[in-house]
N, C-alpha and C positions, 0 to 999 in steps of 0.2 A: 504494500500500500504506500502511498504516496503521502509523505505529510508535507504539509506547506508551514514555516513559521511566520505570523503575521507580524511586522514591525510596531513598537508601540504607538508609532504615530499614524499606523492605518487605522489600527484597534481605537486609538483617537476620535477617529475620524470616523470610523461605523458608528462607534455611541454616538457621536456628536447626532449623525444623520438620523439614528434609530430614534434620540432623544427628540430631533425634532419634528420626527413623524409618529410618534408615537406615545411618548407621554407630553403630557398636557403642560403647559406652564404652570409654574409654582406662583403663587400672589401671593404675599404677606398680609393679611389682613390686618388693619389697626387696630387696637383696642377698644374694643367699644363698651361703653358705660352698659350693667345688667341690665338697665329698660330696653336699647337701643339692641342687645343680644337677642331681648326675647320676642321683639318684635319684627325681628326677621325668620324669614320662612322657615321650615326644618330640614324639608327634603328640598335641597335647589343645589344646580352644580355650581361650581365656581366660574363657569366659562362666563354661565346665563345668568348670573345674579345681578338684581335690582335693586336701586335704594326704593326702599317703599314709598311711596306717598303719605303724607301725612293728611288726615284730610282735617278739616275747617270746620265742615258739618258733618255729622255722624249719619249713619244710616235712618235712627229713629229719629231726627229731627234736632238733639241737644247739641249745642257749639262746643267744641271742642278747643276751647279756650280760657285759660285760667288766668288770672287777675292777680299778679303779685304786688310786693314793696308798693302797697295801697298804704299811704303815708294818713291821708285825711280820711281816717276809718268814722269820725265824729260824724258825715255825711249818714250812714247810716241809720244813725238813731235820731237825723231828721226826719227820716221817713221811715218811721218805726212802724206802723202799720204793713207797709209792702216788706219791712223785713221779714217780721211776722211772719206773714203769706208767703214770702219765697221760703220758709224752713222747712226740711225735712218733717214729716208727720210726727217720729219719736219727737224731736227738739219743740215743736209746737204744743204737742199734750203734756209736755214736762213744764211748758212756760204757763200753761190753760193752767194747771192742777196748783203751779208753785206760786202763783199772784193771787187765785181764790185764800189759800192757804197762808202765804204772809198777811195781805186784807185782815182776813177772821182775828190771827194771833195777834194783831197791832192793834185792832180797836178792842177785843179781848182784855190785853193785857192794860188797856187806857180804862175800859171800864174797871176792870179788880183796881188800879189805883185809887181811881177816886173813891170807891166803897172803903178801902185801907185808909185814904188821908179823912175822911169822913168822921171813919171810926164805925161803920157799920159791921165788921169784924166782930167786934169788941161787945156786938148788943145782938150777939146771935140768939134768936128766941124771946128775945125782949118784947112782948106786944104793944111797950108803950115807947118804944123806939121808932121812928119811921124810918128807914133806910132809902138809899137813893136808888136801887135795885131791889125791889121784893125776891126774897128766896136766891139770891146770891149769897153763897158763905165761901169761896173761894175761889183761885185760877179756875179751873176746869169748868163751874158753873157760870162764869163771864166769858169762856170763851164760846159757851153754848148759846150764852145769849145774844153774844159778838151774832153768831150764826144766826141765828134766828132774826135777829133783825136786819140784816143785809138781801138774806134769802126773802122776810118777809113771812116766814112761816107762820110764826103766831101762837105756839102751842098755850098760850096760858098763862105758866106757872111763873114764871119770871115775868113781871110786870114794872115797869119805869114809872115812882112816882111824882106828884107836883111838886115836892118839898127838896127838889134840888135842880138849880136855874144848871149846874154845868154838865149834869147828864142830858138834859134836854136837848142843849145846843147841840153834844158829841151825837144826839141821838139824830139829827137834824144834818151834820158834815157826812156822819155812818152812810146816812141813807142818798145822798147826795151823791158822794165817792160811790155806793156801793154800784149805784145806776150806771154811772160813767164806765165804771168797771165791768158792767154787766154787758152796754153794749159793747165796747170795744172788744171787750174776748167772744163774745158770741159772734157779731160783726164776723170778725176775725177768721173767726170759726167757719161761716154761711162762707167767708169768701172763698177761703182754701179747697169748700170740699167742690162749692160749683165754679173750681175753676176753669174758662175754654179750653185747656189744654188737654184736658179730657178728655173732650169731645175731637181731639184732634188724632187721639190713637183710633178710631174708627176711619180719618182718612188715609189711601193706602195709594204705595208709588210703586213702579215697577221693579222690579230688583236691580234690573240692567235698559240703559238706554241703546238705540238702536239707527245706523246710518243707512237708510238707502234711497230711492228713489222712488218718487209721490207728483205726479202730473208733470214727468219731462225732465223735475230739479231735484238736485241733491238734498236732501233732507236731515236733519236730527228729530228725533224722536222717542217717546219716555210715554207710559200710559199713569193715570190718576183713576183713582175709584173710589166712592164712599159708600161704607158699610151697613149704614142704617137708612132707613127709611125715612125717617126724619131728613128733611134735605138741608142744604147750607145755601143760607141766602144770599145773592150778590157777591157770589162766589169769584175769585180771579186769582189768576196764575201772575208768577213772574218767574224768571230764571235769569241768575247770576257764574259769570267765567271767576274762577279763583285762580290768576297765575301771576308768579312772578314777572317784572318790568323791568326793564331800564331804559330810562328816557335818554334822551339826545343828549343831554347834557351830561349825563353821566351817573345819574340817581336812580338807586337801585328801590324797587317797590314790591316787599315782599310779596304779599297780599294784595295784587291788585285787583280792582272788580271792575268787569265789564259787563256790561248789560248785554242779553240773548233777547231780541227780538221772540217774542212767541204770538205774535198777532195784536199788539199795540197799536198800531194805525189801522185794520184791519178790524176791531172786533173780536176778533178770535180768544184775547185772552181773557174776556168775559164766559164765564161758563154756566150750564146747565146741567148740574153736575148731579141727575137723576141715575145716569145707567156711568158708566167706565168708559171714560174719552182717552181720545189719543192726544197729544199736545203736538204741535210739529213746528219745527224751526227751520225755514228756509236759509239754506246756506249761500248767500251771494256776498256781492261786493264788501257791504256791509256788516258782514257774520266775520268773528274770529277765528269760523273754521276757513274760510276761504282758501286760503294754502295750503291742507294740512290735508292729505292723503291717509290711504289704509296705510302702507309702509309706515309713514311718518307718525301716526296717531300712538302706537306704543311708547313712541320714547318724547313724547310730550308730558309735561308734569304739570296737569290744570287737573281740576275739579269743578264740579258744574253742581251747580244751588238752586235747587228750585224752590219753591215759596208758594203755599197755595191758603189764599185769605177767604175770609167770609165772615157771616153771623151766623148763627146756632138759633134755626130756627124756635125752640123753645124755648130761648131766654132770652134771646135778642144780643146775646154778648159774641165781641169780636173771638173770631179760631184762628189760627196762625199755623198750619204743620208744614215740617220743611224733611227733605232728604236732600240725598246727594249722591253724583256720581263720580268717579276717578275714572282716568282712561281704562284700566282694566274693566271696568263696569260699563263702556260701550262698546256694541258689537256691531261690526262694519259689513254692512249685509246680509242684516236681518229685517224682519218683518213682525209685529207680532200676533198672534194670535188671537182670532174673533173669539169671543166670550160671551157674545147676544145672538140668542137664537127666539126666533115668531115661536110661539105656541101656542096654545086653543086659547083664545080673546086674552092674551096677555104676554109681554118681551120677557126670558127669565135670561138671569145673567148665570156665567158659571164661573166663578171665580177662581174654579181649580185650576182654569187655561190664562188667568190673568196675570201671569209672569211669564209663559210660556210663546217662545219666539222660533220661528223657523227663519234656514235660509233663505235668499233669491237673488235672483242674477243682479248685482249694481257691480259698475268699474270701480276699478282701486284709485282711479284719480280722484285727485285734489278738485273743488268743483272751477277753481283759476283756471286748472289744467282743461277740464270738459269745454269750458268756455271759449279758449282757446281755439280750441282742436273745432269745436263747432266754428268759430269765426276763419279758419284756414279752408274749412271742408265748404266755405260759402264765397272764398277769395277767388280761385280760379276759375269759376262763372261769371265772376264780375269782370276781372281780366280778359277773357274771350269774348267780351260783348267788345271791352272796348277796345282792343286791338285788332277787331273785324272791323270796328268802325275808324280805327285806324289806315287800316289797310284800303279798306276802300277811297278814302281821301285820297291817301298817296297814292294809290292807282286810278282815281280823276284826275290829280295833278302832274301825272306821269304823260296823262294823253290828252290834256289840254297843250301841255307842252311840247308832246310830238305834232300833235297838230298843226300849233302855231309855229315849227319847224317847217314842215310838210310846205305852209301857207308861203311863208319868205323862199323858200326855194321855189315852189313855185310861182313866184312875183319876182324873183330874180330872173330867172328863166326869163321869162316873157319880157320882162324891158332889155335884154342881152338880146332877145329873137326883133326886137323894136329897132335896136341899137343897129344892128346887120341891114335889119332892110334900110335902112335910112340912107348907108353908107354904100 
């Protein structure tokens, strides 16, 4: 047998080739802080890996925005009310329970003092004593009466009488404070539970929005649906582009917002929003999709915000729900799926088919590109018109010319045949 010995620097030069056909490149990945770890994917190669998107708006409608180094917190408790109401449930029934409860024990402990500086302590049983609280003999019995009269209850037994001017007054601030306290936490209370926002988890977005073609033009497109029968009055769409800028001068705009025509001038963004509409945004000159192709759409980092307003037929108060989409959440030629079928004297909706999108034929171009391509595919007709009406000129002007050649030679001829005979 034949052995061959390889020199080290062929041996070299096979790894080198093997390596670069064969294993993948090494990337050092930076460290990244444990939030930034966990919010990337699990299974993804290194080749195809992506920075995520962070979005703006969350899928159920909440901003995804948090509010730090808030210096002038005092702002808040100007508008104590609306703090109130924006607090979690637990923090609100902790604050219901803990103001009824300090109230009771503050005018509680106001009334056991003045029984003590009285001295009605001291004449427990006395019939011929009159106390400033009938049947108070201690804390625990003034705080019951605290309750009692704030509540209003009445039981009886504990009775306030004429023979002391400064329980009266306190009985008088008691019941005063206790009203202001009564509505503000009930208030409170009515506002939180019927808040719009409620009524807004019944309106529903489609999971994925959708790019193709709708009478001729390139389109975006996302469906809305409302759940209840109760309808939403005066109902209107909007939708916002969430992407990064930089202006001409050089300023960078994290978050910048662009408006998505959805039928503003048109009407369309006024809705009837009885069965599951389509919403559609024509992409022309004016759209910020206008250059951005199927290729191009993945590695674009925008979010699109849609915004659907109304009144809550039942109460009259404004609803507000919002989604959002990232480019992985639109699909570039798709269509989606009818969900309204006729049936015996009544439309039913099926809303298991109302996320659900098939494909269809739309081009990968940009709608800049389509437009183009249509104004080229319309140039060489017009070219041929006029370069026949071209031609035809300069072949009038070809044979007025030989003509008027033809003409002087023959007018030459004839005064030379003049010339001869003369001679």
């Amino acid at each position: 047998m034949r052995t061959t010995t390889a020199s080290p620097a062929n041996v070299l030069e096979e790894d080198s080739m093997e390596q670069d056909i064969e294993s993948p490149v090494t990337i050092h990945q930076p460290k990244l802080p444990k939030q930034a770890r966990e919010d990337l994917p699990k299974n993804i190669s290194k080749e195809c890996a992506k920075r995520k998107i962070q979005r703006y708006v969350r899928k159920d409608g909440k901003c995804n925005v948090h509010h730090g180094n808030v210096r002038e917190t005092y702002r808040y408790l100007t508008d104590i009310f609306t703090t109130l109401v924006d607090l979690k449930w637990r923090f609100n029934l902790l604050i219901f329970v803990m103001v009824y409860t300090v109230t009771w024990l503050f005018f509680g402990m106001i009334w056991w003092l003045i029984a003590y500086m009285r001295g009605d302590m001291d004449h427990i049983g006395d019939s011929t004593w009159t106390p400033c609280v009938s049947n108070l003999n201690g804390f625990v019995s003034a705080f019951l009466f605290s309750i009692e009269t704030e509540t209003t209850i009445g039981y009886g037994y504990r009775v306030i009488t004429d023979k002391c001017p400064e329980g009266i007054i306190l009985l008088l601030v008691q019941s005063v404070l206790g009203s202001i306290v009564n509505a503000f936490m009930v208030g409170c209370m009515f506002v939180k539970i019927s808040q719009p926002k409620k009524r807004a988890e019944t309106l529903v977005f489609s999971t994925n929005a959708v790019i193709s073609m709708r009478d001729g033009k390139l389109c975006l497109m996302f469906r809305v649906g409302d759940l209840r029968n109760s309808h939403i009055v005066e109902a209107s769409i909007r939708a916002k582009l969430i992407k990064s800028k930089q202006t001409k001068e050089g300023e960078f705009i994290p978050l910048n917002q662009t408006d998505i025509n959805v039928g503003y001038y048109t009407g369309d963004d006024r809705l009837f929003l009885v069965s599951p509409l389509i919403i559609s945004h024509e992409i022309n000159q004016q759209s910020p999709f206008w250059e951005i192709s199927k290729a191009q759409l993945p590695k674009e980092e925008l979010e699109i915000v849609v915004i659907l307003e109304g009144m809550v037929e039942a109460t009259g108060m404004t609803c507000q729900a919002r989604s959002s989409y990232i480019t992985s959440e639109i699909l570039w030629g798709y269509r989606f799926t009818p969900v309204l079928t006729l049936e015996d004297g009544f439309y039913e909706v099926d809303y298991n088919s109302f996320h659900e999108t098939y494909e269809t034929n739309t081009p990968v171009y940009s709608a800049k590109e389509l437009a183009e391509m249509a104004s080229r595919a319309e140039l060489p007709l017009t070219w041929s018109v006029s370069s026949k009406l071209d031609q035809h000129a300069e072949l009038e002007t070809e044979e007025e010319e030989k003509n008027q050649e033809d003409q002087n030679e023959r007018n030459g001829d004839v005064a030379n045949l003049e010339n001869e005979s003369k001679v």
